[in-house]
N, C-alpha and C positions, 0 to 999 in steps of 0.2 A: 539500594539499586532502584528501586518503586519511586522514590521521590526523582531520583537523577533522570531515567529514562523518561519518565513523563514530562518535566523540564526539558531535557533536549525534543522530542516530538513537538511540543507543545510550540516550541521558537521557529521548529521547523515550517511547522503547519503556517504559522504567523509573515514568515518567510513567503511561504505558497501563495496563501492569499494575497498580500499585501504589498510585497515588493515587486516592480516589473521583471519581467520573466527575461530577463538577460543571462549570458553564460554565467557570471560568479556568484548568483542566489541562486540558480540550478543547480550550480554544483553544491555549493552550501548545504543544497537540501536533500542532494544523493550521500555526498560523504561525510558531511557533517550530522547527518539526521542519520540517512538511512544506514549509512555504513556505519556508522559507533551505535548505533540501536543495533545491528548483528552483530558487530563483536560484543558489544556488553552480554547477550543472547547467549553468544559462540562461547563467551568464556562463563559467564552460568552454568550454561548446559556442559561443559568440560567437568569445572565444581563440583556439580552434583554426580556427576559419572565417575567421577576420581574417587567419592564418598561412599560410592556403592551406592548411589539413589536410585538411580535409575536403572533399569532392567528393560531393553528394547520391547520384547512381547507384551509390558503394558501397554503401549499405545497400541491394541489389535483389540481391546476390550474396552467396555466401559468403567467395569469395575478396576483398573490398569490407570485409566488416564485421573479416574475419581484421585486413585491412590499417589498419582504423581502432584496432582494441585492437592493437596493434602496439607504440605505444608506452606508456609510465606516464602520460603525460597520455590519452590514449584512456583507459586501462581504470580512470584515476580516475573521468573525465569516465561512463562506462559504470557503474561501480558507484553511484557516486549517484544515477544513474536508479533502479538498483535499488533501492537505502535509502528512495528519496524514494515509489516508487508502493509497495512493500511497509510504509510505514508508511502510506499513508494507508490501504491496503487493510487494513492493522488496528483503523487507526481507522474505518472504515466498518464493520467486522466485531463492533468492542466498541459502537459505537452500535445497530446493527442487534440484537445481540445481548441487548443492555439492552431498547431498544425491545418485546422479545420475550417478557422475562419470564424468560432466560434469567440464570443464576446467574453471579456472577462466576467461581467456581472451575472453572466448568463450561466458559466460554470460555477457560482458560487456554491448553490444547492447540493451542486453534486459533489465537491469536495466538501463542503459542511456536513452532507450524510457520510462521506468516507471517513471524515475522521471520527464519527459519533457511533457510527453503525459500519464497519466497513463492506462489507458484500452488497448494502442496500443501496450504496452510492455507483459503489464500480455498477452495479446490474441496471440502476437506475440509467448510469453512462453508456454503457452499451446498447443499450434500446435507442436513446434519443441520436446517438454517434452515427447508425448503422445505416438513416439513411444516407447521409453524407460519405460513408466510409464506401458506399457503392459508387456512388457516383450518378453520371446521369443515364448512364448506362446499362443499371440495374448490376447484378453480378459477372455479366457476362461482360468483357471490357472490349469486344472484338468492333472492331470499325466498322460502319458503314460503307457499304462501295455505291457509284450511282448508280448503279443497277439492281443494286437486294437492299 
């Protein structure tokens, strides 16, 4: 499962980068990546739940979660989480981005840290997004009248 899912992300991410961002690589990279990275996840986590692995109240602790990545099916089952939200968080970040007016070259940074580190690319995206994401109007979108 660890070599599969990281092959499919990995085509994905390659996808994101590299191919223009037309309808049939977009989709490629929601349901082809993102969506068979949650079911491979979805049917894991079923696996290990049918096995008696998993017991909900460990994720409420440390000692809980230690004991779930414990074994190689846990921290497969765990990394695909990560592959699967840190691409779509790329893919929301190259669509948001385009949306934006924002250059391809110029979003590279930020999807090469999503897929490397994912929190630090999405946070790194939000800061640099937000002014654009306001407008020129700051947060408040209300019109000008010629009098106020």
């Amino acid at each position: 499962m660890f070599s599969v899912t990281n092959t499919i992300a990995l085509v994905a991410w390659i996808v994101l980068l590299a191919l223009p961002r037309r309808p049939f690589p977009l989709a490629m990279v929601l349901y082809a990546g993102v969506g068979v990275l949650s079911l491979a996840y979805t049917s894991g986590l079923a696996v290990l739940i049918a096995q008696g692995g998993v017991d909900f109240t460990q994720f409420t602790t440390i000692a809980g979660i230690r004991e779930l990545f414990s074994s190689d099916a846990g921290i497969a089952i765990g990394w695909t989480h990560y592959l699967a939200f840190d691409l779509f968080a790329g893919l929301w970040i190259a669509r948001d981005a385009d949306a934006k007016g924002f250059g391809r070259l110029f979003q590279v940074p930020f999807l090469l840290l999503t897929f490397f580190a994912g929190p630090v690319g999405l946070f790194g995206w939000l800061l640099v997004r937000e002014r654009r994401a306001r407008g020129p109007g700051g947060w408040s979108r209300k019109k000008k009248t010629p009098a106020g």
